[in-house]
N, C-alpha and C positions, 0 to 999 in steps of 0.2 A: 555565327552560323545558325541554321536554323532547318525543320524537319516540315516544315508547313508553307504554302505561298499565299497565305493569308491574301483575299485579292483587297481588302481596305487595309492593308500595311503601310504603317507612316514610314516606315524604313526600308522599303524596296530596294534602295540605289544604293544601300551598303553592306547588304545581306550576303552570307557565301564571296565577301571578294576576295578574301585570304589574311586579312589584319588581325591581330590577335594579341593579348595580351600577354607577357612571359609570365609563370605564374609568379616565381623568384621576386621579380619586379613590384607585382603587385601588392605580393604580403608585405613586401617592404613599405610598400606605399601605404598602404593597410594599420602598418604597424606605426611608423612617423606618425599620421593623423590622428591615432585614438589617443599618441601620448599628449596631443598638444588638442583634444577637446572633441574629435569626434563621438559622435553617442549613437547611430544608424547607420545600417548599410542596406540598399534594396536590388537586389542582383534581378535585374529587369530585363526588358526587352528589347528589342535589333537587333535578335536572335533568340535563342530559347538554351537560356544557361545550363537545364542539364543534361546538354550533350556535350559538354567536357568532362573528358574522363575523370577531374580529378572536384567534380564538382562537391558531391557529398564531402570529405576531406577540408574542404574548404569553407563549405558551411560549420564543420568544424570549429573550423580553426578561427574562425569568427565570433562565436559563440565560448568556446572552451579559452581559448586562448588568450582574444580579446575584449573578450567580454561585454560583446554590444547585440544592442537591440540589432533583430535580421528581418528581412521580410525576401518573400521571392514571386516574380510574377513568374508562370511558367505557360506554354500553352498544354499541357496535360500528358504528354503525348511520353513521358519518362516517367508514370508512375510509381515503379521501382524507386527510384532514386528522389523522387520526392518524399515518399515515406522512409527511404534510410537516413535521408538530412533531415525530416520532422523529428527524430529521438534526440536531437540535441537542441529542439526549439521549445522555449516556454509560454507564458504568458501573451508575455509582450510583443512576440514574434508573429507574423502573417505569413499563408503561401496564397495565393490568386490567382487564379485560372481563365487565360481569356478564353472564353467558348462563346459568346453571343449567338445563342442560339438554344433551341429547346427542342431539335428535332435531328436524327442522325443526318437525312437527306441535306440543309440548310445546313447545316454547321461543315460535312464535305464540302460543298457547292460552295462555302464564304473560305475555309481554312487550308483545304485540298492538301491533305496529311499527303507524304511521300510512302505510306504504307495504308497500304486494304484491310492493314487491319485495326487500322486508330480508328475511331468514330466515339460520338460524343459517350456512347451506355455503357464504352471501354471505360472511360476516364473518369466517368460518374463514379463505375463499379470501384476502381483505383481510388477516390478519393472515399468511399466509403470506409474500404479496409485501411486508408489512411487515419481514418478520424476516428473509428473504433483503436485503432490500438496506441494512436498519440492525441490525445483529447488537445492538449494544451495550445497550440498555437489554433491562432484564428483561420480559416478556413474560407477563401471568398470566389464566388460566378461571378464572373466581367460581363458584362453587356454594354458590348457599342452599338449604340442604336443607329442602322444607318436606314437614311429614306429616298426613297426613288428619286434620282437626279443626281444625289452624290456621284461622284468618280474620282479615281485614283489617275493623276494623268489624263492620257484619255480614254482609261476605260470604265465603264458603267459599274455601281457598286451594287449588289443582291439586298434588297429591301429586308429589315427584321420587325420594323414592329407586330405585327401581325405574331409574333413568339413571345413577347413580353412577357407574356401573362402565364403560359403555359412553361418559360425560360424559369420564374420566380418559382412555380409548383414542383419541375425538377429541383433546384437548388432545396428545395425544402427538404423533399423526399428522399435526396441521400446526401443529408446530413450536413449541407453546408453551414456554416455559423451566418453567412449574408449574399446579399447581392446585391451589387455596385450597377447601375443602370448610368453611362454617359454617352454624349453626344460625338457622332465619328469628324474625325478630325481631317486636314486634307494641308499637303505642305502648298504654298504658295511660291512664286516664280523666285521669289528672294531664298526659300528656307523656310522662312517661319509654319508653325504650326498649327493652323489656326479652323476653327470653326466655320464654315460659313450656310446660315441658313439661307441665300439665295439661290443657290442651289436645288431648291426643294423643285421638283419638277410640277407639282401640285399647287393646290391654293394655300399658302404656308400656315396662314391662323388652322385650318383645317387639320393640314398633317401636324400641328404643335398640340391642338385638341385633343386629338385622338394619340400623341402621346404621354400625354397629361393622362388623359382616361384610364390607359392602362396603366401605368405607370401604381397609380391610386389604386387599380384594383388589385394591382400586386402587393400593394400594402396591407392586404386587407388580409395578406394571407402570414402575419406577422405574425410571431407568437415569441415566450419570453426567451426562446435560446437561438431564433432565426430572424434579422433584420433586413430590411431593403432600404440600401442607398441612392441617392442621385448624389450626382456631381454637382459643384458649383454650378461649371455653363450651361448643366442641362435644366438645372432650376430659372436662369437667366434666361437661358431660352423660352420656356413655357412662359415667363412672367415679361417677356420681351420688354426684357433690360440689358443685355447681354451688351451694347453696345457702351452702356456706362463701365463698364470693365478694358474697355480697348484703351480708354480715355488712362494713360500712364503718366508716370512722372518722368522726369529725364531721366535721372537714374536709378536703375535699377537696385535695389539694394540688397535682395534677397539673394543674387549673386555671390557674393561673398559669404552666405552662409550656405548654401545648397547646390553643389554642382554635380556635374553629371562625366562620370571617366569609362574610356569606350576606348576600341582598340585603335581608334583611329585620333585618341585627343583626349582633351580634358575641356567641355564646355560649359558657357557659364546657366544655363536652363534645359531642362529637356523639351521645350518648346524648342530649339535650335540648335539639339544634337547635330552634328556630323554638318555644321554649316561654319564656313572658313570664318565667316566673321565675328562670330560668336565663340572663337577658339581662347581660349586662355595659356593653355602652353601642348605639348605634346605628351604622350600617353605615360611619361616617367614624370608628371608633374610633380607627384610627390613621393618619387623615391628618393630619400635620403634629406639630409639638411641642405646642403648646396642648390637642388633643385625644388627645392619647397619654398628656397628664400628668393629666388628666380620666378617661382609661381607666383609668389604673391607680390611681386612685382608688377608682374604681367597684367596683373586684378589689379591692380590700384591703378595702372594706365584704362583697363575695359573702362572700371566704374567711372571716369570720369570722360573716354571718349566713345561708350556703347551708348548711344542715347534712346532709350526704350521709346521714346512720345514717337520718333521716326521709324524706329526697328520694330517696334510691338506696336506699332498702331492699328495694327488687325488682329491682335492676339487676346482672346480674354482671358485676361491672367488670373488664373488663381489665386496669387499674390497681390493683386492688386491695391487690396485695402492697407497692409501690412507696408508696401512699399511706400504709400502716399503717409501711413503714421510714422514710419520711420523718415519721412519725409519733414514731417511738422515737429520731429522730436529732434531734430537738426537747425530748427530753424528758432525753435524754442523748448531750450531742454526741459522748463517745466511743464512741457506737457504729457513727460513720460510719468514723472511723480501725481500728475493728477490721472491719467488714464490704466495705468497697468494695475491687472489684478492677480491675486494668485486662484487659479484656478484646479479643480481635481483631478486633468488630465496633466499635471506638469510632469508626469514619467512615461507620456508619448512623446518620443523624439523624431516619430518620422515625420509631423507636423511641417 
């Protein structure tokens, strides 16, 4: 469910349709995975998780209970209940706020709250009195940068780069720890989720210019407790390479470590939530032993008949590099002994 009709939403066709998960079911599911090696949960979007009543509680019970790294994207609009689930996140934890945007007018006009009285100086103000009184989890502005030509369907999407810059200045001013800058996404007639800068209704070196330009000069407003991020594809994009990332292997591997559980399923990418063929089992995948040994049934038939070079041949995966080395480490296990390092981030799990 959700309180927004966000008009570049990649989830439009599942929004509000009544599917739901039982909560009962879930912590079960919840509870199965962490004993057998779960380490992250990121209670996301194809809706806006805290309008379940029993959301805070849950973050809980995630945190207290189970003991795992959390993150939550939310679109801002439950400030309340953001900051009563922030007293139980630490370090390691993030909450994420898609706003793309740095002006009340434009962030309505893209997000169209179902109340007159959300607007982005609400939510800023919310996330101040957030980050004053629970420092500890990270704190991040979403920017999806969309450009003239994009469409949802077929309708036209509200142009942002022209906020970029002015988007970074807000995120500074009340107190975010960063801001994530990536490229708006658009489903394709199969599902997939995919990128496409053909789309650009402009001369595209031009429009990828000028978001490079600002991009850079939102950097410039960096300082040691406030960073700005790009995305893999939006870096791929400006460096127009993004195409070498569509380029997959057959199988998909990351699959099997990373999936996505929604009211309507359990899939194997969030590149192809909520698409039949990308389904791995139904929303009780892993409630209990019997249906967990059922799930991973299920994944061991995907991984050998989802063939990503066909199904992600439009997709630029983030995973991409990861997949093609677990690829070669398949193919020649000494390749794992000569390339793996241990690195400083090995206690970030949402990787």
């Amino acid at each position: 469910a959700c309180n927004s009709r966000c008009t570049h939403c990649i989830d439009w066709d599942i929004l509000n349709t009544g599917h739901r998960l039982a909560d009962k079911n879930l912590r079960e599911s919840i509870s199965w995975m962490a004993a057998h090696g779960l380490r992250s949960v990121i209670l996301i979007g194809g809706g806006e998780p805290t309008l379940y009543p029993g959301f805070v509680d849950f973050v809980r019970f995630l945190k207290e209970d189970m003991q795992l790294q959390v993150a939550v994207v939310s679109n801002g609009s439950r400030g309340d209940r953001l900051q009563e689930a922030a007293a139980f996140m630490d370090e390691q934890d993030w909450i994420r706020l898609s706003l793309d945007s740095a002006s009340n007018e434009l962030f309505v006009a893209m997000h169209k709250p179902n109340s007159n009285a959300i607007n982005l100086d609400v939510i800023c103000a919310s996330m101040r009195e957030l980050k004053a009184q629970h420092p500890k989890p990270k704190l991040g502005f979403s920017y999806v940068i969309v450009w003239s030509g994009a469409s949802r369907e077929e309708n036209s999407l509200l142009e942002n780069i022209h906020e970029i810059v002015p988007a970074a200045a807000r995120a500074l001013e009340y107190g975010f720890d960063y801001i994530s800058f990536k490229p708006v996404l658009e489903r394709q007639s199969d599902g997939a989720e995919v990128m496409d800068p053909s789309k650009i209704s402009d001369e595209e070196s031009q429009v990828v210019a000028t978001i490079r330009s600002a991009v850079n000069e939102a950097k410039e407003l960096q300082t040691s407790t406030f960073q700005v991020f790009e995305s893999i594809n939006l870096r791929l994009l400006e460096e127009n390479s993004w195409k070498d990332y569509t380029h997959q292997p057959r199988t998909c591997h990351m699959q099997a470590l990373r999936q996505v559980l929604t009211p309507t399923g359990l899939f194997n990418c969030p590149a192809h939530r909520g698409v039949e063929k990308a389904k791995l089992a139904e929303k009780e995948a892993y409630a209990g032993q019997e249906a967990s040994v059922e799930t991973n049934q299920q994944l061991a038939g995907l991984l050998n008949g989802f063939n990503a070079q066909e199904e992600c041949a439009e997709v630029t995966c983030l995973y991409n590099k990861v997949n093609w080395w677990i690829d070669s480490m398949i193919e020649d296990p000494r390749n794992a002994t000569e390339s793996i390092e241990a690195t400083a981030s090995g206690s970030d799990f949402f990787l």
